[in-house]
Structures are given as C-alpha cells and as structure tokens.
FINUDO-249627 format. One record per residue (C-alpha): x, y, z; residue number from 1; residue in three letters. Coordinates in Angstrom, 1 decimal. Example, Ala and Ser with C-alpha at 12.3 -4.5 7.8 and 13.67 -1.06 7.14 Angstrom:
2
u->12.3; v->-4.5; w->7.8; num->1; residu->ALA
u->13.7; v->-1.1; w->7.1; num->2; residu->SER
% end
This chain:
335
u->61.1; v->-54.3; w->27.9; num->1; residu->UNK
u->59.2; v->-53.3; w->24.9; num->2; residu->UNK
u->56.4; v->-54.4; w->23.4; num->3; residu->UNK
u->54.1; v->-53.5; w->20.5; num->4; residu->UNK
u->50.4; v->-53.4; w->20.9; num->5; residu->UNK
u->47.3; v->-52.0; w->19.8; num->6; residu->UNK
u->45.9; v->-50.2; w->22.7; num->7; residu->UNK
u->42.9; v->-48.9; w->22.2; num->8; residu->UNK
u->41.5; v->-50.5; w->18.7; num->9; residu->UNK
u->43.0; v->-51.3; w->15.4; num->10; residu->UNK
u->44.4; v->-49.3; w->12.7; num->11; residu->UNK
u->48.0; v->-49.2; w->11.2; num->12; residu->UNK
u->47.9; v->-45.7; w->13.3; num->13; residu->UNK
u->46.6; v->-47.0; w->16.7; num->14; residu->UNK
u->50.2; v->-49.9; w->16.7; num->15; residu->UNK
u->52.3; v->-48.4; w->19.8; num->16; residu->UNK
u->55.7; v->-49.4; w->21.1; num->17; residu->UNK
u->55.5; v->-49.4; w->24.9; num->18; residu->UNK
u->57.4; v->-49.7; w->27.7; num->19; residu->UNK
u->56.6; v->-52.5; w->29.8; num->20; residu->UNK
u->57.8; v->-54.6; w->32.7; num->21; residu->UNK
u->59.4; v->-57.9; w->32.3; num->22; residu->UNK
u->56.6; v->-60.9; w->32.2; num->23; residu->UNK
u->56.3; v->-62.7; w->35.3; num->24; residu->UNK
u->55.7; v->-66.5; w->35.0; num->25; residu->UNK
u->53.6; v->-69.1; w->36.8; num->26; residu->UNK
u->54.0; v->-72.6; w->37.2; num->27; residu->UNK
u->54.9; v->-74.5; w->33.8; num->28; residu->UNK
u->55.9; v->-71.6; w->31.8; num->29; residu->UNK
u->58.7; v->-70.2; w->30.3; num->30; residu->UNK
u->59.9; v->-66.5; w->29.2; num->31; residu->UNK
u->61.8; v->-66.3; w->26.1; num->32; residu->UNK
u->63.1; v->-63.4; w->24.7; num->33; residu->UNK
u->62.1; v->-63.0; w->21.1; num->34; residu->UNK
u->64.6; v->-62.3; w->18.4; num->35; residu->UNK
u->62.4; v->-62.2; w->15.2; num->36; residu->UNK
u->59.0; v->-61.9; w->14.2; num->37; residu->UNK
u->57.4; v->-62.6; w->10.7; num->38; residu->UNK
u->54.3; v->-61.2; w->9.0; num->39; residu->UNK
u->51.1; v->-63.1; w->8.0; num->40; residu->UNK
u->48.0; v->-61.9; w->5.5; num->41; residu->UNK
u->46.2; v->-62.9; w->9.2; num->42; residu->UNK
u->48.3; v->-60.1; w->10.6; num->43; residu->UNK
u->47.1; v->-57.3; w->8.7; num->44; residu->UNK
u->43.4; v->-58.5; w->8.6; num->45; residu->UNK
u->43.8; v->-58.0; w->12.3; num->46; residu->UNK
u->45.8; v->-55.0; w->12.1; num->47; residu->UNK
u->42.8; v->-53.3; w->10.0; num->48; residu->UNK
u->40.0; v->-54.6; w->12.8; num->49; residu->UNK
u->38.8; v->-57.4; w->10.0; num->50; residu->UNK
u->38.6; v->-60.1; w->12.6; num->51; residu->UNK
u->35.6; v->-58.0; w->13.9; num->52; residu->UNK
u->34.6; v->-58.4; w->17.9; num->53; residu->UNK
u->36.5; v->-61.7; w->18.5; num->54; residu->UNK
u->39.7; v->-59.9; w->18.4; num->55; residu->UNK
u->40.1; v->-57.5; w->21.4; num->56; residu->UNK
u->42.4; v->-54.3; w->22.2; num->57; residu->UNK
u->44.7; v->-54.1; w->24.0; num->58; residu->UNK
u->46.4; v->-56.7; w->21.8; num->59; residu->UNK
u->49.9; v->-57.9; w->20.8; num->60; residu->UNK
u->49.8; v->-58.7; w->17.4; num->61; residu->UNK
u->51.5; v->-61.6; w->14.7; num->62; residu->UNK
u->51.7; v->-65.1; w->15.7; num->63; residu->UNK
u->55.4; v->-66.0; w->14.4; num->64; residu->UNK
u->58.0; v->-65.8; w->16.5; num->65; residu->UNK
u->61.8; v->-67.3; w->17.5; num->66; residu->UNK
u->64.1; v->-66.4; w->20.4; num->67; residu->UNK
u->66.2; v->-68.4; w->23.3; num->68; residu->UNK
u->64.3; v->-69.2; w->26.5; num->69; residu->UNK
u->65.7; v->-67.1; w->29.5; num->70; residu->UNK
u->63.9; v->-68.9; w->32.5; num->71; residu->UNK
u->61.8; v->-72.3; w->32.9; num->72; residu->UNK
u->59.7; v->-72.3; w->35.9; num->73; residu->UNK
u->60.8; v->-75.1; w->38.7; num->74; residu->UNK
u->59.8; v->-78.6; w->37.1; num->75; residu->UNK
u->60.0; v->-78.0; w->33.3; num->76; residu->UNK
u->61.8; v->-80.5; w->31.7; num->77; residu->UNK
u->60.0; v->-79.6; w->27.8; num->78; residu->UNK
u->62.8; v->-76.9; w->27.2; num->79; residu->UNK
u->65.3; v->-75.2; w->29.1; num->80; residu->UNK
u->68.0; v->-71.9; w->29.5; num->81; residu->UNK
u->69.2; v->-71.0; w->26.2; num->82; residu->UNK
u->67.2; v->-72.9; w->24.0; num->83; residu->UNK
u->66.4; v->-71.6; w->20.5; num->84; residu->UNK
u->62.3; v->-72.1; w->20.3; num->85; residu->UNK
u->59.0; v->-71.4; w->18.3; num->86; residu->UNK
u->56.1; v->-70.4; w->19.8; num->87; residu->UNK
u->53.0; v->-72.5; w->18.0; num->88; residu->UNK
u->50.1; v->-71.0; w->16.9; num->89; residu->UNK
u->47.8; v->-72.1; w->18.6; num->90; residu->UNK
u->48.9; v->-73.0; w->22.2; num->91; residu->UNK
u->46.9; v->-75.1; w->23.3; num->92; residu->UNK
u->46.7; v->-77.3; w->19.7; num->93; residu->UNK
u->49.6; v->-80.0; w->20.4; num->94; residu->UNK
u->48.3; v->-82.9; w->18.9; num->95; residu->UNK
u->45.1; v->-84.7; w->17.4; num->96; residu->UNK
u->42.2; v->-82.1; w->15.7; num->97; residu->UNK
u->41.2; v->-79.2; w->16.1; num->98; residu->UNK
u->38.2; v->-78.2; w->18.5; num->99; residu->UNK
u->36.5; v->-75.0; w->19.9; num->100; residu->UNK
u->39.1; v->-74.8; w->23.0; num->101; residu->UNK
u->42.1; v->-75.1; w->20.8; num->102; residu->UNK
u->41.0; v->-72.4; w->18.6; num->103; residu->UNK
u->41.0; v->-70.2; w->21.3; num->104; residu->UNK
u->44.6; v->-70.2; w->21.5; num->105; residu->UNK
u->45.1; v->-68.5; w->18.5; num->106; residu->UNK
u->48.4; v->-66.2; w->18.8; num->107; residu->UNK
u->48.0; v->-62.6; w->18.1; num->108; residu->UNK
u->44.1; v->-63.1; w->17.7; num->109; residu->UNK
u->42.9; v->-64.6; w->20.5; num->110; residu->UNK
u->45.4; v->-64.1; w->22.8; num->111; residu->UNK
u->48.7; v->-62.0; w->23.0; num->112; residu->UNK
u->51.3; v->-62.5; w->20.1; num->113; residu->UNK
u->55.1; v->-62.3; w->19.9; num->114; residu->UNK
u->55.4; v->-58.6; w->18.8; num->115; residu->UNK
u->57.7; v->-57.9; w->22.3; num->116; residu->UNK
u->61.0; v->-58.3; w->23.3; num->117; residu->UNK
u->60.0; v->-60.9; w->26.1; num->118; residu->UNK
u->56.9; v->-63.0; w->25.9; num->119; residu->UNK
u->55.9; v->-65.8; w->29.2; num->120; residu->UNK
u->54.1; v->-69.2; w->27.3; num->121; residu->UNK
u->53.4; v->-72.0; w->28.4; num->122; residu->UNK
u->56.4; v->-74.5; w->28.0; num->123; residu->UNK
u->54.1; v->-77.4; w->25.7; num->124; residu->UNK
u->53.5; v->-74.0; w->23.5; num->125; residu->UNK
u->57.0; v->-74.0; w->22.5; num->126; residu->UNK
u->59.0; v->-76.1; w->20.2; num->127; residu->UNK
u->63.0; v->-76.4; w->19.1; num->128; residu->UNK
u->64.0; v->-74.9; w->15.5; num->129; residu->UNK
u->66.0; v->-76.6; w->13.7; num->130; residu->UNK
u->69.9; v->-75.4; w->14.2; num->131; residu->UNK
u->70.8; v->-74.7; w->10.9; num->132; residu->UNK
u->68.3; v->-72.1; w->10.9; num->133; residu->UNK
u->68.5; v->-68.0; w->11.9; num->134; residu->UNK
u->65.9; v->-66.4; w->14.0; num->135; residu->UNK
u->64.4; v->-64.5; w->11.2; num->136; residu->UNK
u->64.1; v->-68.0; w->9.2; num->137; residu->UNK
u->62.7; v->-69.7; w->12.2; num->138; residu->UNK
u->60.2; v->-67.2; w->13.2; num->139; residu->UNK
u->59.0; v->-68.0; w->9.4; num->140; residu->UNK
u->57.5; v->-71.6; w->10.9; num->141; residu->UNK
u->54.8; v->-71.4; w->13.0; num->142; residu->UNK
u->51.7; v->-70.2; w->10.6; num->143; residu->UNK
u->52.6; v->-70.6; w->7.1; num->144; residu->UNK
u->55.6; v->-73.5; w->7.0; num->145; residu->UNK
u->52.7; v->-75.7; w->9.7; num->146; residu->UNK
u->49.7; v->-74.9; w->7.3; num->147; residu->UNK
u->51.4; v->-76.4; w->4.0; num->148; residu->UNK
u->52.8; v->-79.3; w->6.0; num->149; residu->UNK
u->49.5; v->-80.0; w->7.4; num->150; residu->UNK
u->47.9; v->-79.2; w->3.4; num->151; residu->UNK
u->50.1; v->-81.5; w->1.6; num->152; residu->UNK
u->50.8; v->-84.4; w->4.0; num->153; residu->UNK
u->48.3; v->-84.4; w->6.6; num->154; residu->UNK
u->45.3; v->-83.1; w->5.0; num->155; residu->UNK
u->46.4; v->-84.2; w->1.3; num->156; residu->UNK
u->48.7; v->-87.5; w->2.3; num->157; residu->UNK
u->50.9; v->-86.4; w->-0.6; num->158; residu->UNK
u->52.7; v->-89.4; w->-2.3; num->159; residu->UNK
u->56.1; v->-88.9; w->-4.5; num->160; residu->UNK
u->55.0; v->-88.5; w->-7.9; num->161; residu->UNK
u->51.8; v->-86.5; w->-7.6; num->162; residu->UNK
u->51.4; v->-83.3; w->-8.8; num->163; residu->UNK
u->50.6; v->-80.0; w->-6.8; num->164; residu->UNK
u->49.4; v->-76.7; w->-8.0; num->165; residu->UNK
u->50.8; v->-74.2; w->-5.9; num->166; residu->UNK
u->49.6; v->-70.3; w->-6.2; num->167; residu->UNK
u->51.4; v->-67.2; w->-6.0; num->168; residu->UNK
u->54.4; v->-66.4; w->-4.2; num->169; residu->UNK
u->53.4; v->-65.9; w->-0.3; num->170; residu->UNK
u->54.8; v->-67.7; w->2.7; num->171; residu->UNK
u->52.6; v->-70.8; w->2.6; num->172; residu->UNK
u->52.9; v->-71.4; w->-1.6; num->173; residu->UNK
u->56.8; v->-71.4; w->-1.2; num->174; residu->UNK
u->57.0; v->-73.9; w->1.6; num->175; residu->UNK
u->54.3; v->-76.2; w->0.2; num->176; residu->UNK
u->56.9; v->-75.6; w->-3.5; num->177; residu->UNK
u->59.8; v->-76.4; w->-1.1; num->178; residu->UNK
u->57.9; v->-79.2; w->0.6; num->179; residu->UNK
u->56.3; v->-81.0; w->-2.6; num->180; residu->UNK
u->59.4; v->-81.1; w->-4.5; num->181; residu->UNK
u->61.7; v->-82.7; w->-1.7; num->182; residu->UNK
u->58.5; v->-84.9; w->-1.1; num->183; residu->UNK
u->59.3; v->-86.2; w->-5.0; num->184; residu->UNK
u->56.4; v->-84.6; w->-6.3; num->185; residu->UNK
u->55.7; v->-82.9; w->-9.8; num->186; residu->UNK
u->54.8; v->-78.9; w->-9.3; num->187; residu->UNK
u->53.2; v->-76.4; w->-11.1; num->188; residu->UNK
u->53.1; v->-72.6; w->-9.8; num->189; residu->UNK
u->51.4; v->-69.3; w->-10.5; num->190; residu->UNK
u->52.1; v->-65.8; w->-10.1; num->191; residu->UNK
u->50.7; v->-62.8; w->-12.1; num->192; residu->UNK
u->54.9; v->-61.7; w->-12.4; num->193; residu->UNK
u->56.9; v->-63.1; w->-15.1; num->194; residu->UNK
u->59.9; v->-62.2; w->-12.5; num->195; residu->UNK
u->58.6; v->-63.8; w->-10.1; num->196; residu->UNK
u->57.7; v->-67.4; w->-11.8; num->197; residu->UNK
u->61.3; v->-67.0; w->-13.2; num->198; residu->UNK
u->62.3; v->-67.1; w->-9.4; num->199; residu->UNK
u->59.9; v->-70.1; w->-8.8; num->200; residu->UNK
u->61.1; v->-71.9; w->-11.9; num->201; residu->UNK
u->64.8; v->-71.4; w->-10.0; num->202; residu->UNK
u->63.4; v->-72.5; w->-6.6; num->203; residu->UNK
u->62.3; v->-75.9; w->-8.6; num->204; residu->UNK
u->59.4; v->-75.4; w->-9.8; num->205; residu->UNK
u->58.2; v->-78.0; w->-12.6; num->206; residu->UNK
u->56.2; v->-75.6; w->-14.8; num->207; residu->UNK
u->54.9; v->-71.9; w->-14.0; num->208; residu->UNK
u->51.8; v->-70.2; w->-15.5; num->209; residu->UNK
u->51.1; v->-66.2; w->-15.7; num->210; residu->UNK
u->47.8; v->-66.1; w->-14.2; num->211; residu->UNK
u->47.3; v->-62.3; w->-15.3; num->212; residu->UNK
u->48.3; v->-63.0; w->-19.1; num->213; residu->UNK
u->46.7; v->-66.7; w->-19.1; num->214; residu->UNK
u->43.3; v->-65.3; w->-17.0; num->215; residu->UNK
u->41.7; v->-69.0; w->-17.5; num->216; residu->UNK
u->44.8; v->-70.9; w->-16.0; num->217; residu->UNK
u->43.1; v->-74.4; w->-15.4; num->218; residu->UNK
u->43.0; v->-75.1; w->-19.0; num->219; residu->UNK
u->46.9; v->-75.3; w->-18.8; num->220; residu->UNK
u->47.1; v->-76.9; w->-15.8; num->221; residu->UNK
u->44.9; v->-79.6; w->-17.5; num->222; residu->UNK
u->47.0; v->-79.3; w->-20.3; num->223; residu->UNK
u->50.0; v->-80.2; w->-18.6; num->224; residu->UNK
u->48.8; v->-83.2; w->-16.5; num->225; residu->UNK
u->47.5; v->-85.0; w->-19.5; num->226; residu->UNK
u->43.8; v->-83.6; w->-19.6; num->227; residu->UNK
u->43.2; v->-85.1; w->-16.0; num->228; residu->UNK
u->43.9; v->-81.9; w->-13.7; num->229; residu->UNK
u->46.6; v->-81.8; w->-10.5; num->230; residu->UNK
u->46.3; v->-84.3; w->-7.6; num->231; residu->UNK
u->46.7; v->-81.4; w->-5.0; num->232; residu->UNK
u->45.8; v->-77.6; w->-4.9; num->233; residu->UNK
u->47.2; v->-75.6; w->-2.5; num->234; residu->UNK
u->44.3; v->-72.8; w->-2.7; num->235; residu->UNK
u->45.3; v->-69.5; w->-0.7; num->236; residu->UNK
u->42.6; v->-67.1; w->-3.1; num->237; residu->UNK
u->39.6; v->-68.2; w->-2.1; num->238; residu->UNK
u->36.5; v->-67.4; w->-3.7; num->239; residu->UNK
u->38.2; v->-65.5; w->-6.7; num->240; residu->UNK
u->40.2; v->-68.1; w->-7.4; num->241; residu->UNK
u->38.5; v->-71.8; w->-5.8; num->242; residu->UNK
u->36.1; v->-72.1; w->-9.1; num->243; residu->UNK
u->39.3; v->-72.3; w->-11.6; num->244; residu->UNK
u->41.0; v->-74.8; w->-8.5; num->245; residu->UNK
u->38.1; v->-76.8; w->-9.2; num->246; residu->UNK
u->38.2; v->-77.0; w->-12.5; num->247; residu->UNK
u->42.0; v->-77.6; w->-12.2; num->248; residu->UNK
u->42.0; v->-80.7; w->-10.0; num->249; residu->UNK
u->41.8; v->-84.4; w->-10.8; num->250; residu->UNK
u->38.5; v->-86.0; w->-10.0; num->251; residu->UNK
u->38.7; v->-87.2; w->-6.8; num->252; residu->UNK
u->41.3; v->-85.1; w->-6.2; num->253; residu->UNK
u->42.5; v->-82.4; w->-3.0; num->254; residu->UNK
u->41.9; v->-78.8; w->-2.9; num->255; residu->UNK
u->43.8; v->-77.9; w->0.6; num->256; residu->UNK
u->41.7; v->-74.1; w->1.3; num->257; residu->UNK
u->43.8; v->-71.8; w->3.3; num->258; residu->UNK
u->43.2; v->-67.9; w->2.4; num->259; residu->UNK
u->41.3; v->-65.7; w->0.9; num->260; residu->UNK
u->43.7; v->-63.4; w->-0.6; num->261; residu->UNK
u->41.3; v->-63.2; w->-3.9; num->262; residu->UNK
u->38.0; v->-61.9; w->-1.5; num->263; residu->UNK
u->34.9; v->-63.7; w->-0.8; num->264; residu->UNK
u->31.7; v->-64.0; w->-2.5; num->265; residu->UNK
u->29.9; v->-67.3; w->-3.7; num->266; residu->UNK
u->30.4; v->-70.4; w->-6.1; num->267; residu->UNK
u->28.8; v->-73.2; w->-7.5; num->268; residu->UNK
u->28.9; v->-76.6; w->-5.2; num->269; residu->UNK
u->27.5; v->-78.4; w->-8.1; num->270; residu->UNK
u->31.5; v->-79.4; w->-9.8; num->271; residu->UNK
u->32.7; v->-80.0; w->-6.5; num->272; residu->UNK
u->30.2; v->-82.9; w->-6.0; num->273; residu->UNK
u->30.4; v->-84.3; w->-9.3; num->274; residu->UNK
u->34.0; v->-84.3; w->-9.7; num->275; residu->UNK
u->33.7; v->-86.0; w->-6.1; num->276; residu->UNK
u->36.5; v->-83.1; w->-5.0; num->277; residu->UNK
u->37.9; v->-83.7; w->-1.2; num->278; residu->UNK
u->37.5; v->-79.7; w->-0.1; num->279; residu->UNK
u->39.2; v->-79.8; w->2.8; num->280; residu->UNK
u->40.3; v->-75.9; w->5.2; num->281; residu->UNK
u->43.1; v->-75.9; w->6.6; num->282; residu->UNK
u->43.8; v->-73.5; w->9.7; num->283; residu->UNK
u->47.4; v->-73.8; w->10.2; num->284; residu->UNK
u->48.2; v->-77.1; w->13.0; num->285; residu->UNK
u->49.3; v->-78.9; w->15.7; num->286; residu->UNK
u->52.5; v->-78.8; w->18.1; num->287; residu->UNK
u->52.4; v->-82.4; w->16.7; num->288; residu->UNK
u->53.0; v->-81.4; w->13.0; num->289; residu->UNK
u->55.3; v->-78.8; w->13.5; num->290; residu->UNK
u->58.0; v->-81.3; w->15.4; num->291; residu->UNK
u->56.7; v->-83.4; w->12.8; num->292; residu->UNK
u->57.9; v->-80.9; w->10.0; num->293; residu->UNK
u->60.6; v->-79.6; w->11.8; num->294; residu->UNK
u->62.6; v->-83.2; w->11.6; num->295; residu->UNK
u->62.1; v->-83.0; w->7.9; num->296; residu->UNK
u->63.4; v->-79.8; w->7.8; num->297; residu->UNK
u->66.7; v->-80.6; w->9.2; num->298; residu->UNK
u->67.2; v->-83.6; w->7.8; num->299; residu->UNK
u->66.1; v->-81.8; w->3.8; num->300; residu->UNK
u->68.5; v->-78.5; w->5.4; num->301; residu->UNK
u->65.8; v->-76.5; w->3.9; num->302; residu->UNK
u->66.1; v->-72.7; w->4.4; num->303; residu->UNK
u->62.6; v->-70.5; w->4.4; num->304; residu->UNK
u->62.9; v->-67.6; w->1.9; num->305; residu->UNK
u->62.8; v->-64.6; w->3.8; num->306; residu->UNK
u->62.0; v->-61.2; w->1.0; num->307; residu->UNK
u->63.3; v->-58.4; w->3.7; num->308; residu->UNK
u->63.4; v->-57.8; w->7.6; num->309; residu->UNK
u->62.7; v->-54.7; w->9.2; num->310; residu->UNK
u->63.3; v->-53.3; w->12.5; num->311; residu->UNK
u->60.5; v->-53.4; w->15.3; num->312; residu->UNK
u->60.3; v->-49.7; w->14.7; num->313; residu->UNK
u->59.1; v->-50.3; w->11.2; num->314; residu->UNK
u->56.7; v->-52.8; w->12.2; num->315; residu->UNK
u->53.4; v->-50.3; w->10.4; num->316; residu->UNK
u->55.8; v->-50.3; w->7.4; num->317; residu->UNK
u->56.6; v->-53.7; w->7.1; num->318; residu->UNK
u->52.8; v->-54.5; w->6.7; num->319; residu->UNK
u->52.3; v->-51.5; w->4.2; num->320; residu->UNK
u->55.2; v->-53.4; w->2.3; num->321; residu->UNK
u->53.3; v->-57.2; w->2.7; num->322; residu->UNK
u->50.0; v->-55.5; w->1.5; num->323; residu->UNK
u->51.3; v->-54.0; w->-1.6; num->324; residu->UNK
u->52.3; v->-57.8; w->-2.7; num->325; residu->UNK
u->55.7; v->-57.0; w->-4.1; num->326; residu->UNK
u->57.4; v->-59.3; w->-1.7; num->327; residu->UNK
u->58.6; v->-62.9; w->-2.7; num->328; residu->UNK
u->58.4; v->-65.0; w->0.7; num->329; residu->UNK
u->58.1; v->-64.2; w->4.2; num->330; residu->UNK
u->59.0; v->-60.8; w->5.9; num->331; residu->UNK
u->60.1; v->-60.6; w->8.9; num->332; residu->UNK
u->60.8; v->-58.0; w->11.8; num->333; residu->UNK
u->63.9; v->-57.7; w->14.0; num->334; residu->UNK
u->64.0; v->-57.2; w->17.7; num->335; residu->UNK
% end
C-alpha cells in the first residue's frame, strides 16, 4: 500500500510516497482503507517543523480522514466490514475533558495520521459519517467541523437568537456559519475579499464586514448589535486579531480561541477582565461531540464546502494552495 510520510524531518521537500506493507492489527482495532484526506492550518505548521521536538519523523501527516473499514479484529462490535467511518482526532479523547493523556493522541502530531491508503486504529477511535455525505466531505469532520461544534455549543452553549462573529473563510469559520445559523442564530462574517463575503452572504450570512477596507472592524460589529458587541466570537487569528475580538464582544460575552492564523505576540488582559469576557481555547474535541454533531448533521443535511481536491500525488501542492489563502473551505486530497 502507500503511504505518505516525512522520513527523515520536515519540509514540503522531505514529504515521500512510500511503499509499504499492509497494517497488521491487534486486538480491538480495525483497518480501514482511507478514501479522502483534508488539509488543516495544523498540517502545514507541522509540515514546516513548527510543532518543534514534540512532533517526530518518521511521521504520517493530517489528521482528517474517511474510508470503509476492511477488517474488525475478533470481538468488535463498535463498527464493522464496510462501514463508512472517521478517524477522531484525538484517539484516545471520547468523552468528558481533555487531559495530558488525551492530548497525546493527537493525529498526525503525536502519532501517525491518515495520509495512507490503509491505516489500523483503534475501533473507539472511529466514528460513522453521516450517509448523505462523500468521502471528501466526510474527511472534512474530524478537526475543523468538531472544533466549532465544541466553540459554539459546548464551550459557548449557543442559544437561538444570539449573535456570532465568525472570521474569514477557513474550514472551522464556515462550519461554525453553517452551524450558528441552523442553530437560529444571528451571524456576522469577515473576510478581507469582497468575493468572498459575497459567497458568505449566499451561504447565509446575516451581515459581512471587509476587514482589509474597514481595518478597525469591531466598531461595526458594535454598530450592528445595537452598541453592545456579539454574544460569541469564533476567534481563529489570534494575537493579531483577539484585541479587536475583545473589543467586539458583549460584556460578559464568549470569545471561543482556536488559531493563530494572524501570529503571536502580546495583548492587554486589562479589557478582558473588565468586560468580564469568558476566554475560553478550544483544541478541537471529543468522540463524544463529534456523534454529538454528526446527528445534527444528518438530521440539518448539511454538506461541508469542500474549495478543491487533489490527488495524493499533489499532496506538497495542495498545501502550497491552502497557504496562499485563496481557498474558500476545506481542501481535500484523494486516495
């Protein structure tokens, strides 16, 4: 079978397709032969060596993947032959908080990802898609759909009506768009594309704001909520953008912090305590709130936007493509 890894350290350069034999499972796993991958802002912060000595070569890399299981081992009862399934995230996560073991399960970080045509998991690692989804939109679930589930209704316990300020046009802003508004809430988006906001205004978007023309956006945002500020933020810029989140949000309001697609430096804590914000991270979730989305998902028929798939053979280029930021949703990769 093949498989893509870095063998011997990271760089765009050092990803290899290699010829490998099948996996051979142990007592309560499962092999599943993976169909489609997608790409993650994670992915290419490990693809560049940003994760620093915590992440290892030899390594196969992205966390997202879908396929049908090929074998159970004797006494698995979770999934069986033929199944369409997710690996989670993190595999060991499946329900209650997260703690120092679970984060060790980390897909394509701390352990091996689903970059190959067969992969052997643990069968509690794996979870049903819902059928009215393709491969390529399933393999869209695991990292970004489970972090703005877990942003707007486990971390934010989102309530129809609210408002949520959702930023740019990446995998987790469009689900937690997607989410909000079948949720019954109120949504306003940013991008720094006219284009592109034209595109979120179509996917239901309440109101859009050109960050790049309108530079100090949370005095819109205030504007547009009454003077008072949104009841959610779904923040994936991190220190570039978290001061104008703050400034943006209700008092007493949520600021869900996910990336850090805008760099890192410092900020002030002083308007986070005095507004009394609820800062809370997020790192993606549980088996748990994936079945927990999933069920929502097929019951809303919700389709993930998928921008393009490309072959495994284009894997390097398919990153290249995510880091330039052109893309509008998830991007996936074809095995």
């Amino acid at each position: 079978m093949r498989v893509q890894r870095f063998v011997d350290g990271f760089a765009y350069e050092k990803l290899q397709i290699l010829e490998m034999p099948e996996p051979q499972p142990g007592p309560g796993q499962v092999v599943v032969r993976v169909r489609a991958c997608s790409l993650n802002f994670r992915d290419l912060v490990v693809a560049r060596g940003g994760y620093g000595r915590s992440v290892k070569a030899p390594l196969t890399p992205l966390s997202d993947g879908a396929g049908e299981v090929l074998w159970v081992a004797p006494g698995v009862t979770r999934v069986k032959p033929g199944d369409r399934v997710c690996g989670i995230f993190f595999q060991h996560w499946l329900e209650g908080g997260p703690d120092d073991e679970k984060a060790l399960s980390a897909m394509g970080g701390a352990i091996d990802g689903m970059l190959s045509e067969q992969v052997c998991l643990d069968a509690n690692g794996l979870v049903p898609f819902p059928e009215h989804l393709s491969y390529e939109e399933a393999a869209t679930l695991p990292c970004a759909a489970v972090t703005a589930w877990n942003a707007l209704f486990r971390s934010g316990g989102l309530k129809p009506g609210e408002s949520v300020l959702v930023q740019g046009t990446g995998g987790v802003s469009l689900f937690a768009l997607q989410f909000a508004k079948f949720a019954g809430a109120r949504v306003i988006a940013t991008s720094s594309s006219d284009e592109k906001l034209e595109r979120l205004r179509a996917m239901g978007a309440d109101e859009v704001i050109n960050y790049k023309t309108t530079p100090e956006w949370d005095k819109p945002v205030r504007a547009l909520t009454g003077g008072l500020g949104v009841d959610h933020v779904i923040e994936v810029g991190g220190a570039g953008t978290l001061p104008l989140s703050v400034k943006a949000v209700r008092r007493g309001g949520h600021i869900a912090l996910i990336g850090i697609l805008a760099g890192l430096g410092e900020m002030d804590p002083r308007p986070i305590m005095l507004k009394s914000v609820r800062l809370q991270g997020i790192y993606v979730g549980s088996r748990e709130m994936f079945e927990e989305m999933n069920r929502a998902i097929s019951l809303w028929k919700l389709r993930p936007v998928v921008d393009r798939v490309f072959p495994m053979e284009e894997t390097v280029e398919a990153m290249r493509y995510q880091e330039s930021g052109a893309h509008f949703g998830k991007i996936c990769i074809r095995l």
